[in-house]
N, C-alpha and C positions, 0 to 999 in steps of 0.2 A: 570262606568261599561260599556264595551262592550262585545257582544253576538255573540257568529259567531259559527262555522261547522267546521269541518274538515271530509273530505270524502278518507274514503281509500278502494281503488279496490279490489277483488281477495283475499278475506281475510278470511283466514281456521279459523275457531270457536274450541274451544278446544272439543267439542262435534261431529267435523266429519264435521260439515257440511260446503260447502264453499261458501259465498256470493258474489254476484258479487262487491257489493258494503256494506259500513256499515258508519254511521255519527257518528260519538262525538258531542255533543254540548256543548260549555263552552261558559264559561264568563272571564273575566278580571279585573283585578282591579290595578289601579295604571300604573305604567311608567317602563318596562323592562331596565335595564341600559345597557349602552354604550357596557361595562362586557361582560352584558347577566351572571351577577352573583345575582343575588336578586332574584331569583324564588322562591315563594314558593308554593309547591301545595297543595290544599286540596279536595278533591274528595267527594262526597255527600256520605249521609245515605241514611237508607232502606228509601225507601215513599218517598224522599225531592228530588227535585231539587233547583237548583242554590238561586233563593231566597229566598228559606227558610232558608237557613244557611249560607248566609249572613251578618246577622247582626250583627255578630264580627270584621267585616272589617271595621276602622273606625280610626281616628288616636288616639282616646282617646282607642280603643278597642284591642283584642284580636291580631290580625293583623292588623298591620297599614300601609296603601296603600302610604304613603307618604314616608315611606323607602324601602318596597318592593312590587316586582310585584308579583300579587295573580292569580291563574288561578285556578276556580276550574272546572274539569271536570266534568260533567251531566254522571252517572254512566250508561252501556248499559241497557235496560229495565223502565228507569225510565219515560219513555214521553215523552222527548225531544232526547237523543239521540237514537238511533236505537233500538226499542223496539214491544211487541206485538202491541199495540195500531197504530204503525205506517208503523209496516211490517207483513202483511197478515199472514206470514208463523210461525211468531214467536212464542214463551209460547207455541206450543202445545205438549204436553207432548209425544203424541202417534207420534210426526216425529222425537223425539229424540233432539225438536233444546232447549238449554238452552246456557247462556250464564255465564262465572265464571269470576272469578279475572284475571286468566291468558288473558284473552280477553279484559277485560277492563286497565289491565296494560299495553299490548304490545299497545294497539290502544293510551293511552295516553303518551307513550314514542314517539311513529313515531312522535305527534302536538309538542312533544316539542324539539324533533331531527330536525324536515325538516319542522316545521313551524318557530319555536321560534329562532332555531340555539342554544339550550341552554344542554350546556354538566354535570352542576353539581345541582344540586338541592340545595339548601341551608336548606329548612324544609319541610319535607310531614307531614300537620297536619291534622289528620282523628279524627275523633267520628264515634262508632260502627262499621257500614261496612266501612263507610273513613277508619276507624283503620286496616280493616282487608286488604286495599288496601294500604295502607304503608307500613304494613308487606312484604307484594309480592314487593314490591318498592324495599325493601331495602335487598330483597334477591333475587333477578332476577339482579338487578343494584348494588352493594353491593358499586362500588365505584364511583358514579355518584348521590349517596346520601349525603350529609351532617349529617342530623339531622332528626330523625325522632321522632313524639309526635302521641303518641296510645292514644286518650283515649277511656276508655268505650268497648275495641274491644279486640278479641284474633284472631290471625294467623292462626287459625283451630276451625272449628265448636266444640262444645262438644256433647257429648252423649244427655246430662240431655238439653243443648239449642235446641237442634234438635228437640227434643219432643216437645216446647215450639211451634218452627215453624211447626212442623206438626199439631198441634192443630191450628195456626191460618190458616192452607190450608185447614183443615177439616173443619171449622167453613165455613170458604168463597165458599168453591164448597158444603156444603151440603144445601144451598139458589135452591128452586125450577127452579131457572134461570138455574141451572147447566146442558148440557144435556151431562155431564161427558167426554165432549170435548173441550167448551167453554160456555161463558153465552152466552144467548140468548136476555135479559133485564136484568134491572138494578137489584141486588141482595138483595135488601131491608133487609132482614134478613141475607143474611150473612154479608151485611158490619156491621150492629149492632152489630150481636155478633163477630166479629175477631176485633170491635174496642174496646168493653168489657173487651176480654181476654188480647189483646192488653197491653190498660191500668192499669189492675192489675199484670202484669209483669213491667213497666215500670218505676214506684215510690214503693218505699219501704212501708213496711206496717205501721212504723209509718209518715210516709208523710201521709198517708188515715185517720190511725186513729189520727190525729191532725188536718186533718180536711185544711191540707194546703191550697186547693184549693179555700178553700172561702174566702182567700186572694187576690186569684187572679179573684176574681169578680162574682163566680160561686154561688147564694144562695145553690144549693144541689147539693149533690154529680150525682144526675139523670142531673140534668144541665152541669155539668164538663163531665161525659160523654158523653153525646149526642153534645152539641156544640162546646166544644174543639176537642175530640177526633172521634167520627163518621164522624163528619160534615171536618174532616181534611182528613180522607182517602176519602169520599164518592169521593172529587177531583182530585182524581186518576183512571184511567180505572183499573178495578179487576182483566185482563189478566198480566198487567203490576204489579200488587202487589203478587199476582204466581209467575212473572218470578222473581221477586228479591228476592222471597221466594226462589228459585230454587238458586240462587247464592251464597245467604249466609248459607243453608243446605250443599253446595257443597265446602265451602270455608275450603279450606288445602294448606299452604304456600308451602307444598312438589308435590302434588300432579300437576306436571307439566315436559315435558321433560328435566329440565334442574336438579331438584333435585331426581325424578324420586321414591317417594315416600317414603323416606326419611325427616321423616321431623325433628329430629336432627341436621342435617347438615343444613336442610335448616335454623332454626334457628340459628345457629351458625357460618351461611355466613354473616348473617347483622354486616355489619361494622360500619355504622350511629350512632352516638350519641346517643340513643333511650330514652326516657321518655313515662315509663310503667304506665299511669296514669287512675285505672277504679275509679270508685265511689266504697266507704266503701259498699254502700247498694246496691251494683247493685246485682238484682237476676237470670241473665244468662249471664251476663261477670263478673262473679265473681273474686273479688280483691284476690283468693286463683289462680285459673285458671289464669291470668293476670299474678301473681307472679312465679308461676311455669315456664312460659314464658322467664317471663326476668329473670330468673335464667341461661337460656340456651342463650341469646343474650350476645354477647361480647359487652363493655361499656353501661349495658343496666343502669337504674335508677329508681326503683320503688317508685311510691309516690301516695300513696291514696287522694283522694277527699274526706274530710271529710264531707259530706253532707249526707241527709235524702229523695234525693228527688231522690233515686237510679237512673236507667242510666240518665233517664234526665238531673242530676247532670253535666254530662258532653259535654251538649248543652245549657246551663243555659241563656236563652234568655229571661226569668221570674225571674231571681235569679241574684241579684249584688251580692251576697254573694260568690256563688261558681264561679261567671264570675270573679270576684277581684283573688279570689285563684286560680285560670287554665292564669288567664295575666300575674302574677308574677312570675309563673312555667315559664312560655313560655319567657318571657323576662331573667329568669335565663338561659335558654334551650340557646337561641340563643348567651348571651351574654360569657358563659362557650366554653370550650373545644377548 
């Protein structure tokens, strides 16, 4: 794995504002070929950077770095690339600065145009927000795409998801630290309760009431929350889990100069390959919203994840079960068409 920057000057935000300067941070994996025809991208989820979603890279894995080169982009906001935590001005709500897809797509097409020299993509493989930036991938770039693999993600926010995220913004700023600008100290009670709400959106309800988690080493459910799931965002500055709340509230494949709010056509631009794949149990990227989707994408492919462990399902780094079912998809995916 290598880690590096990419810095672009003079760069308009789709929110108005212009910076003088903005970083990407990615990583690498594997050997770009001669080509420059093996790319493939995968871009983070909400909360994660680069190593946490990793661990599919591997040659017995998910992606295998021994045939193709992997770059995943560190999504804007997330702590490594250019975010509140690391830019004074950023997440505040009241200066109007947020950052969306269209920002984080144009920034990672410039690394792979005028860093990489690489003109076609082979596969953008996303989980949740990843999903929701292959969508914008492969209709902003329609023929510079190959192959694209959603899981867990839809192309536009939904109504009934939004609420979801507006409860975990309410959860995090109603923390005494709030002073309804930014925190002042550590939020103690709001990171407990937005990782609460968090995790009973994130596993289906028979994953809880079976008790999966004390499989995975937890004696009580008070233990699986507090040490998996609190103790997982506490590792993130709470300006920087706002801004990606702000991102994926804001997220519409149309809603950009190019498709112009429109988002039929923008769906119906993606030319890629596409494999529409959420989880049976996911309860705000639901496998009916997913489907409704790839109804409207040309060569789309619907295929559920049979699993219990709803979106999770489609980052299965605890689960051989559904990591075996998303390898053989993706080896179908790449080896077809």
């Amino acid at each position: 794995m290598t880690y590096s920057t990419w810095i672009q000057t003079d760069f308009e935000l789709h929110c108005g504002i212009r910076l003088p300067q903005i970083t990407l941070a990615y990583a690498t994996y594997g050997q770009l070929s001669p080509q420059r025809d093996n790319l493939i991208l995968y871009p983070t989820s909400y909360g994660a950077q680069h190593p946490d979603i990793d661990w599919l890279i591997r040659p017995d894995g998910i992606l295998n770095p021994e045939r193709w080169f992997i770059v995943i982009p560190n999504m804007l906001g997330n702590g490594l690339s250019t975010s509140p935590s690391n830019e004074a001005a950023c997440g505040l709500r009241e200066d109007g600065f947020w950052f969306s897809h269209w920002d984080n797509v144009r920034l990672q097409e410039s690394l792979l145009t005028h860093h990489f020299g690489v003109e076609r993509i082979r596969l953008i493989y996303g989980w949740s927000m990843g999903a929701q930036q292959a969508y914008h991938w492969g209709s902003l770039f329609p023929e510079r795409v190959e192959r694209i693999a959603a899981l867990c993600g839809t192309a536009k926010t939904t109504v009934h998801n939004r609420v979801f995220l507006e409860s975990l913004r309410s959860a995090l700023t109603a923390d005494p630290m709030w002073n309804g600008r930014r925190f002042v100290g550590v939020p103690d009670r709001g990171f407990r309760a937005f990782a609460h709400i968090y995790a009973s959106w994130a596993a289906s309800q028979p994953f809880f009431n079976q008790r999966l988690y004390e499989g995975l080493g937890y004696a009580t459910l008070e233990d699986y929350l507090t040490q998996a799931w609190e103790a997982s965002y506490r590792r993130r500055d709470p300006h920087n889990l706002l801004s990606m709340i702000e991102t994926w509230i804001r997220c519409d494949i149309s809603d950009n100069p190019v498709h112009k709010g429109n988002y039929e056509t923008a769906l119906a631009s993606i030319r890629a390959h596409t494999l529409v794949m959420p989880s049976l149990t996911d309860l705000y990227f639901t496998p009916a919203d997913c489907q409704a989707e790839a109804e409207r994408i040309p060569n789309a492919l619907f295929q559920g994840i049979p699993s219990i462990w709803g979106h999770r399902a489609g980052n299965p780094y605890q689960n051989p079960v559904d990591e075996a079912f998303i390898r053989e998809a993706i080896q179908d995916l790449m080896q077809s068409w």
